[in-house]
C-alpha positions in Angstrom: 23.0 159.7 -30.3 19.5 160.0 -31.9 16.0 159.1 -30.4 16.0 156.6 -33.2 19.5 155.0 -32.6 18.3 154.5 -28.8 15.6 152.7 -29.1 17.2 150.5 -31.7 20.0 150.0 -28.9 17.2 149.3 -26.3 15.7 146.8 -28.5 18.7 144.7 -29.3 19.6 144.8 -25.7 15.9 143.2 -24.7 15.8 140.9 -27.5 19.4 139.4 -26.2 17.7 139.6 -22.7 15.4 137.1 -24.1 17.5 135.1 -26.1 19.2 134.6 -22.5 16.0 133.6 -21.0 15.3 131.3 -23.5 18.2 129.4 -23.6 18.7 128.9 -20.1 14.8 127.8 -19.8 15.3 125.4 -22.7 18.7 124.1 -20.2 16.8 123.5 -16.9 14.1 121.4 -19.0 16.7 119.4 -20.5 18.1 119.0 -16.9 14.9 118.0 -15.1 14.1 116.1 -17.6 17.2 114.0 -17.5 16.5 113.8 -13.5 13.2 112.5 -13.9 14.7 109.7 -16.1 16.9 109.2 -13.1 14.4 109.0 -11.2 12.2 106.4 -12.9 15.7 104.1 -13.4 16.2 104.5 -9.0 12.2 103.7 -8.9 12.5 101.0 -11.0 15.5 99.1 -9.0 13.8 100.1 -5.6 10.9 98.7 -6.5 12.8 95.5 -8.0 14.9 95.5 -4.5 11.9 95.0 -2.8 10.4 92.7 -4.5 14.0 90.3 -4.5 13.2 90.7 -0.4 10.3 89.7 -0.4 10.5 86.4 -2.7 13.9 85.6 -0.8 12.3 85.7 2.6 9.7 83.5 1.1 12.6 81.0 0.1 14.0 81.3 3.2 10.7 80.5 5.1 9.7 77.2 2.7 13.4 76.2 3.1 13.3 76.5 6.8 10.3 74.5 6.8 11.9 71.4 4.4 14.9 71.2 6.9 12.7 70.4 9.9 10.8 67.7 8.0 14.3 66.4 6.7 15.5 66.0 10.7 12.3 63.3 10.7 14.4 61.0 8.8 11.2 59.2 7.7 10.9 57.7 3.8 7.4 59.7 3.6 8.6 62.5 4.7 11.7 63.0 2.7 9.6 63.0 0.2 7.3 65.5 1.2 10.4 68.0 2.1 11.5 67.0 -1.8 8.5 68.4 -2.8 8.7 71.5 -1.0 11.9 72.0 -2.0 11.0 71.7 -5.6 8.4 74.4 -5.0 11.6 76.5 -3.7 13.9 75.8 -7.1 10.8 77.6 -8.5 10.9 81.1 -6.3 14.1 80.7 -7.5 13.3 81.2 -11.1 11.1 84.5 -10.1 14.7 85.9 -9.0 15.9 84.8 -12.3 13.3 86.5 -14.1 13.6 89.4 -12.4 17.6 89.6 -12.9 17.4 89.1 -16.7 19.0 91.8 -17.9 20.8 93.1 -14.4 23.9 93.1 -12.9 23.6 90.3 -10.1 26.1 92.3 -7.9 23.6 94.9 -7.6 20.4 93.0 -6.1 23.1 90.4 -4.2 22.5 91.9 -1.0 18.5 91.7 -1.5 18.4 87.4 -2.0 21.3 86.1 -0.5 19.9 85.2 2.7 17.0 83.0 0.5 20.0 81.5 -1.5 22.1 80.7 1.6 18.9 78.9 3.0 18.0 76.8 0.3 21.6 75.2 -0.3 21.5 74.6 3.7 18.6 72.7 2.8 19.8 70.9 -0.4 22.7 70.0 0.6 21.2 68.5 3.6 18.4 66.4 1.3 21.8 65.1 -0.9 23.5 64.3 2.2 20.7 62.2 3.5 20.3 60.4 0.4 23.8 59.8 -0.5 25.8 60.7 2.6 28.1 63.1 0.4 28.5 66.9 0.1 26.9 68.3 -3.0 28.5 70.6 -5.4 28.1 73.9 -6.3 27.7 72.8 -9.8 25.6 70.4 -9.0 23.4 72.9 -7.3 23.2 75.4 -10.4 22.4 72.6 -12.8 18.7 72.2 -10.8 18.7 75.8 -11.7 17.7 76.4 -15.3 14.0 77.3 -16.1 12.2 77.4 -18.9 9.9 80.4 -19.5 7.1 80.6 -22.1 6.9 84.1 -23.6 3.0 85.0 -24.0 1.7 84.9 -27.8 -0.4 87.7 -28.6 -2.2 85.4 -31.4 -3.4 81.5 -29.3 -2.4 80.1 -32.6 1.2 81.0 -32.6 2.8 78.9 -30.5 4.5 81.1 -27.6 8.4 80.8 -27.6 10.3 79.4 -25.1 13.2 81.1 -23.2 15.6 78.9 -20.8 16.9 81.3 -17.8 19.3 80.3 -15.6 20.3 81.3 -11.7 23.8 80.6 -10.8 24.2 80.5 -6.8 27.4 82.7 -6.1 30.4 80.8 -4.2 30.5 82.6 -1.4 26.5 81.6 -1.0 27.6 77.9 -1.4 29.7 78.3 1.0 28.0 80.1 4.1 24.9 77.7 3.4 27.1 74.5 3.9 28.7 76.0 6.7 25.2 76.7 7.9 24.7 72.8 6.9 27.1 71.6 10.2 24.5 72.6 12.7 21.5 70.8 11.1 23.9 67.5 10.9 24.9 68.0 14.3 20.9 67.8 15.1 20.8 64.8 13.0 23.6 63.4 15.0 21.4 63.8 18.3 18.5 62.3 16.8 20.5 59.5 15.9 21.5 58.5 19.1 18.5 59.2 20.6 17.1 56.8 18.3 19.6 54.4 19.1 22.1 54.6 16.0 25.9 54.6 17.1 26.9 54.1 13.7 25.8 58.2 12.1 27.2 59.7 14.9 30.8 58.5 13.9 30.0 58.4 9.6 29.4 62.6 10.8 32.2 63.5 12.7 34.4 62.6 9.5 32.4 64.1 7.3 32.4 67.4 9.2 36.1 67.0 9.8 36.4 66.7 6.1 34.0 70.3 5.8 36.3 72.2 8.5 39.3 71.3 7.1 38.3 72.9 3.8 37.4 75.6 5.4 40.3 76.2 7.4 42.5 76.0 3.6 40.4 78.8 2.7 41.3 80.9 5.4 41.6 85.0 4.6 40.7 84.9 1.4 37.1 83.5 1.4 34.0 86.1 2.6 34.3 88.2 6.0 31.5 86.2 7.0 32.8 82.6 6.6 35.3 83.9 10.2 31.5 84.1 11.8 30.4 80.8 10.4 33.7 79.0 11.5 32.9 79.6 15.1 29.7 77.7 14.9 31.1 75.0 12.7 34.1 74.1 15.2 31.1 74.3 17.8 29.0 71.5 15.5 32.4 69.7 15.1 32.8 69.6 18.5 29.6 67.9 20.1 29.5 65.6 17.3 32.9 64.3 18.1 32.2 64.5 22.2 29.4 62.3 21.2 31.9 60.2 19.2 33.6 59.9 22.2 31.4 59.2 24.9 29.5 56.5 22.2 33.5 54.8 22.6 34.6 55.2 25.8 31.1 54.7 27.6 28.4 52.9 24.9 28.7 49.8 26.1 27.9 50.9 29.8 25.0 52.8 29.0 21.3 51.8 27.6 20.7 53.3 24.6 17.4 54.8 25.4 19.9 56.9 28.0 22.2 57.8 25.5 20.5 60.8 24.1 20.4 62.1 27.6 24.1 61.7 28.5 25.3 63.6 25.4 22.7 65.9 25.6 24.0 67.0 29.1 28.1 66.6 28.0 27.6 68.9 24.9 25.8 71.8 27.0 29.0 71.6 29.3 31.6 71.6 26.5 33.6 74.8 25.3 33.8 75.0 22.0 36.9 77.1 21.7 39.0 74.5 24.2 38.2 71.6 22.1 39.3 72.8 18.9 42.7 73.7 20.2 
């Protein structure tokens, strides 16, 4: 082999050698480039996470604060709790807005404790008003929003989106079944008050809510089994109340009343009764 034909050898070998590094520079770009993408889309829904916490836990604290002013039982403020829940409906929409466009099943985990909340507190307003369970779909029709997209000329009138937030079943149903313990306060303000009537109008109506839990059984959420446990529990000193309102009201003032059951219901087991 010639001097000439080597260092025409040497330079096709070098000029391969680059090709090479070319190509495999040109494939770790494309690579972290398509990781950064990634990583933009996982800061994005992080940062959307969050911010579903954090307007759920201010649902959750508003709602919170309705139910105590609904365990007044007083015309002025009912309306006042009304109020503040219509200031909840509206967090609400903020969720909304910020899953237009998502998969729900995603961000679930992230508002579900708000959501559970706000039908406890809902259904406890309807109940009040009209002594009757309210419906999911009655729930999810006080859920539609209309949003005004911003105009970027004032004398273009700004369009007008509807969004809509539709509460999950199994929320529906862990928030009623959060619902039992609230009426089973109501129940002891009633007789404190000196109402034997409620007392009695509640221990049907939360008969009426266990048994359709108990049809749903297995095949509801894991945690309605955790839920049930404090419903039979609500059940239970509601109808001992029932009971000693029967077997003892006439023997005992009512301003004593509260007392009595008050002191039988810290007594009872819960698991016994429901046998």
């Amino acid at each position: 082999m010639s001097k000439r034909e080597g260092d025409g050898c040497s330079r096709k070998k070098a000029e391969t050698e680059q090709e090479r590094n070319m190509t495999a520079d040109q494939s770790s770009s494309s690579i972290a480039a398509a990781f950064k993408v990634f990583q933009q889309e996982l800061d994005t829904k992080h940062d959307k996470y969050e911010r579903l916490v954090k307007i759920s836990r201010d649902i959750t604290i508003e709602s919170k604060r309705s139910i105590f002013l609904l365990q007044q039982d007083v015309e002025e403020v009912l309306k006042e709790a009304a109020v503040k829940l219509d200031g909840v409906t509206q967090k609400i929409g903020l969720i909304a807005e910020e899953l237009r466009g998502e998969d729900i099943h995603q961000f679930h985990r992230a508002f579900t404790p708000g959501i559970q909340e706000y039908v406890e507190a809902i259904s406890f307003l309807h109940y009040i008003r009209h002594r009757s369970l309210i419906s999911l779909e009655e729930i999810n029709a006080k859920l539609v929003f209309m949003k005004a997209e911003k105009s970027s000329v004032e004398v273009v009138p700004a369009d007008v989106q509807v969004l809509t937030f539709q509460v999950t079943p199994s929320d529906y149903l862990l928030g009623v079944a959060d619902l039992t313990g609230e009426l089973m306060r109501m129940c002891i303000s009633s007789v404190a008050n000196g109402d034997i009537d409620t007392p009695f109008q509640l221990s049907q109506f939360l008969r009426q809510i266990h048994d359709g839990f108990s049809y749903i059984g297995n095949t509801g959420p894991y945690e309605v089994s955790k839920k049930l446990h404090t419903l039979r529990q609500s059940l239970a000193k509601v109808e001992d109340a029932c009971y000693a309102l029967h077997v003892r009201g006439s023997e005992i003032p009512k301003h004593m009343l509260a007392d009595v059951f008050s002191s039988r219901t810290a007594l009872i087991d819960p698991e016994e009764s429901m046998v």
